[in-house]
N, C-alpha and C positions, 0 to 999 in steps of 0.2 A: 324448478328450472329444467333439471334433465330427470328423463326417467330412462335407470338401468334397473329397475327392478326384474323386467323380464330376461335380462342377460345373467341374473344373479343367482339361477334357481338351485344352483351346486355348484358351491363356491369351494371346493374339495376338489371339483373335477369339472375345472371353466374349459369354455368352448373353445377351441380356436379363434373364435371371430369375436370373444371377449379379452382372450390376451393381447391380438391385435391389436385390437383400441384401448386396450392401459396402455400399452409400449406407444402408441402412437400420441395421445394423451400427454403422457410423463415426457414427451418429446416435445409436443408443442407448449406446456407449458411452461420446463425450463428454457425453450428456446424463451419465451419471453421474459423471465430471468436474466440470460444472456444480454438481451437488448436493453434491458434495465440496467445492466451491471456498467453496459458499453456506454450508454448516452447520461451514467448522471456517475461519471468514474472521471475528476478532472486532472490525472495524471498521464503525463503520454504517452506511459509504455503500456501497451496492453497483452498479454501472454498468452498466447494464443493456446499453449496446455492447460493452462489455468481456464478458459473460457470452453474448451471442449470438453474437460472435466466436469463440470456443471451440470453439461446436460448429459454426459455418460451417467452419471452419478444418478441422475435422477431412472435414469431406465433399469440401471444395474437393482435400486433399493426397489422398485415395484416389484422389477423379476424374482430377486428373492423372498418380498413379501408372499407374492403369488403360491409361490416353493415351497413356503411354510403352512400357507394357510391357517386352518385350526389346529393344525396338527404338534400337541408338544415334544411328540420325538422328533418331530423334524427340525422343529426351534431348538433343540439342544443340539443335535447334529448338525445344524449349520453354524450354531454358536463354537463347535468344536474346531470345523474345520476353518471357520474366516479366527479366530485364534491361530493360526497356523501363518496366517500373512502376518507379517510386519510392515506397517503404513510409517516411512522414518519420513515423510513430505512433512514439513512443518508451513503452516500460515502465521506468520507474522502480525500481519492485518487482520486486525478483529472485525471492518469492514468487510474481508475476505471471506474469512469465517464463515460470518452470517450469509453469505450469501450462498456457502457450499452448503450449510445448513438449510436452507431456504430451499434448495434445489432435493433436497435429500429428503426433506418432508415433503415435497411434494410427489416424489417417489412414491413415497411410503404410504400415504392417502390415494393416492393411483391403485398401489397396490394391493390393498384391503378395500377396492371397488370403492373406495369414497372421493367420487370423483367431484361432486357437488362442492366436496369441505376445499379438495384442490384446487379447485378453479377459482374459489371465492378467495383463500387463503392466498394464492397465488395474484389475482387481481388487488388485491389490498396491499399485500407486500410492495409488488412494484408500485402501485401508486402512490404509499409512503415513500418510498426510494424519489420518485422525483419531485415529491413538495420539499422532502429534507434538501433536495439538489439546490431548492430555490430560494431556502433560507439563508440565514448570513451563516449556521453549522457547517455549512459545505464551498464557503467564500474564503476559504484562509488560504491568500496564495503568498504567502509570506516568502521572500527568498531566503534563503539560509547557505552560510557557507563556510571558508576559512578565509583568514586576513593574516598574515604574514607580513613583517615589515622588521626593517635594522634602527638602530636607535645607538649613534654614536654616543657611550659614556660621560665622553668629557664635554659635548657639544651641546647632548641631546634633552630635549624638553617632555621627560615622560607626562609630567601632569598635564602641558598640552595634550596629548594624545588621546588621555583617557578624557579629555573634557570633549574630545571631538567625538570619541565613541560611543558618548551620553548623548552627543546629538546628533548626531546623523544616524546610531543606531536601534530599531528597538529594543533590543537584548544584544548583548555579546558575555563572552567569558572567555579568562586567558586557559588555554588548555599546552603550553606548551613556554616555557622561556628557559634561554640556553647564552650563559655567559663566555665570553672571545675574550682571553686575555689580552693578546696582540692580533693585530691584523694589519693587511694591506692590498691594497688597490691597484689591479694589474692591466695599463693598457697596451695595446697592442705588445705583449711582454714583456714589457718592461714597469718596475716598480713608479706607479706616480706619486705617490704620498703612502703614510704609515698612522696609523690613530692606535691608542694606547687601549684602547678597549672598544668593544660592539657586544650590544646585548641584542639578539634574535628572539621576536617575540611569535607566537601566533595563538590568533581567537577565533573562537568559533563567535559569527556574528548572526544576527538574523536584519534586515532590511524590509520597508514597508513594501518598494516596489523598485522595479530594477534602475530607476534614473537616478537614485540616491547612490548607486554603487559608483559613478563619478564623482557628485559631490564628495565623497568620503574619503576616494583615492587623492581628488585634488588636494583635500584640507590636508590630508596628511603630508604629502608635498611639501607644505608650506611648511611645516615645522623645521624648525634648524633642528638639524644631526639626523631626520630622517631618513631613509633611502630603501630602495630596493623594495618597494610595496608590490606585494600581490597579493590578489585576490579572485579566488575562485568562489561561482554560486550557484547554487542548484535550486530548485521549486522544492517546497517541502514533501508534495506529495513520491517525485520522482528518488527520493530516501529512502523512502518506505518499502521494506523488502515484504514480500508475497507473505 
């Protein structure tokens, strides 16, 4: 497909006009990483350090490959001095990951003049990245959040609740319940009524899609001795830290 053989004749001591074209190379093709990462990524925050990283990444691993060459004093001596940096950035996303890994191999294949392996390896990648986009693996927009809600003691209908949280929810779990020995009900200042107990519940819920978060707040409503329901939700992907 390409022929760099005549760019390659001292690979000890490349030309100018051969590091050129890695650097430019390892440029264009984590920019296409980049694009892949943008258009099959369905959360809406995008990080913009995280996406210029990518393709830094990819130019920085050529240049040092270049640096190193055949040379094993040099691969120990750069081994010595990048031991010296401390990298404390953590990825969370193993989506992430792979993709700073993806951009970093093809660095590296830039940078040992295997441009043929980079451009194919790099074309493969992203065109895996958006068949996976198109399958149901990449379809999970499940809402997830928290449910908060009061459940008067003497009034309140717990096994209604949970029988509504069987239905209206995919998944939920109580992550929090906190018993009120006494309580009371204060409007405009003044005391309106007194109830002998309230138990403060919250779950972490998950929802199919966002019109059932009505449904769930009304039913709860309905129950005698409920009150005070809220509910916060998020997209699962927008959780997920870097």
């Amino acid at each position: 497909m390409f022929d760099f053989s005549s760019l390659m004749n001292n690979s000890e001591d490349p030309s100018v006009y051969l590091i050129l074209l890695t650097v430019l190379f390892s440029f264009f093709l984590s920019g296409l990483i980049v694009f892949t990462y943008d258009k099959t990524t369905r959360g809406t925050v995008r990080p913009d350090n995280f996406l210029q990283a990518l393709v830094l990444i990819s130019i920085v691993a050529s240049t040092v490959i270049q640096a190193i060459g055949d040379s094993l004093a040099r691969g120990l001596g750069m081994l010595g001095a990048l031991s010296i940096i401390r990298f404390r950035t953590t990825l969370r996303n193993p989506r992430n990951m792979v993709f700073m890994f993806s951009s970093l191999a093809t660095g590296i294949a830039c940078g040992v003049y295997g441009f043929e392996i980079a451009f194919i390896g790099t074309i493969g990648f992203c065109l895996t990245a958006f068949i996976l986009y198109l399958t149901p693996f990449s379809k999970n927009q499940d809402l997830i959040g928290v449910l908060k809600l009061d459940i008067d003691r003497s009034t309140g209908d717990e096994r209604r609740v949970h029988d509504i949280l069987k239905e209206k929810c995919k998944v939920y779990t109580l992550t929090r319940y906190t018993v009120f020995n006494k309580w009371e009900k204060k409007v405009a200042g003044e005391v309106s009524h007194k109830k002998d107990g309230l138990i403060s519940y919250e779950y972490s819920v998950g929802l199919y899609k966002e019109s059932d978060s009505w449904d769930l707040t009304d039913a709860l409503y309905e129950v005698i001795g409920v009150d005070n329901v809220r509910l916060v939700l998020k997209q699962k992907d927008e959780l997920e830290d870097l």
